[in-house]
N, C-alpha and C positions, 0 to 999 in steps of 0.2 A: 265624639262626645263620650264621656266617661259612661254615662249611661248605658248607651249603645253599645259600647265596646261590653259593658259586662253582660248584658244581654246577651252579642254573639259566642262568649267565649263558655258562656252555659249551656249551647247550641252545638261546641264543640269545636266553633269556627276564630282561628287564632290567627291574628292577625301576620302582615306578611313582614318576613325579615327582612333587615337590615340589607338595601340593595336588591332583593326580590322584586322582579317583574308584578306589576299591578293590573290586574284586566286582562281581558282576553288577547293573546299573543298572534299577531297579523301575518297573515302567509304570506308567499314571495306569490308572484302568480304564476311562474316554474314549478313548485311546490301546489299551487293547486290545480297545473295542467295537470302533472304527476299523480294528483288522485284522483283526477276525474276521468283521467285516460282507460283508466281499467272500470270506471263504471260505466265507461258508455259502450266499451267492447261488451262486458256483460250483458247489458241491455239490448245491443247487436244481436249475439249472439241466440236470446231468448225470444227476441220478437222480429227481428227480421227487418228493422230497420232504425232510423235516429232520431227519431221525431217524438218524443216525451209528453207527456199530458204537461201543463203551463207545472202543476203543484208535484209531478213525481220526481220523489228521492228514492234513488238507486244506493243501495249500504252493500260497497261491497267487504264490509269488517264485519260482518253479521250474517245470522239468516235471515234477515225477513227484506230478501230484495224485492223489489217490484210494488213497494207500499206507498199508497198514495198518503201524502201529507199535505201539512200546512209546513211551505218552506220558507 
């Protein structure tokens, strides 16, 4: 809606171009073996074994491994 759109664009948020992907873009599940492989070696490594609390995210792009979350 015209409304909306001028709202977001005061926001700073411009709408997507012509043929731009809309939404969050879905990984292969090759591509999310690939990034989870190294977060569960790190996790290995750190605690001694593979067994994660139900809620822990492992970031290994970041420092704050080992943070429990809401996942």
């Amino acid at each position: 809606m015209p409304a909306q759109r001028c709202l977001l664009e005061t926001l700073g948020i411009q709408p997507a171009a012509e043929g731009e992907a809309v939404g969050p873009v879905r990984q292969s599940q090759d591509e999310q073996w690939a990034a989870n492989v190294p977060a569960a070696h790190r996790f290995h490594a750190r605690e001694g074994h593979l067994r994660p609390a139900c809620k822990h995210v492992e970031n290994v792009d970041g420092a704050q491994a080992g943070q429990e979350g809401s996942a």
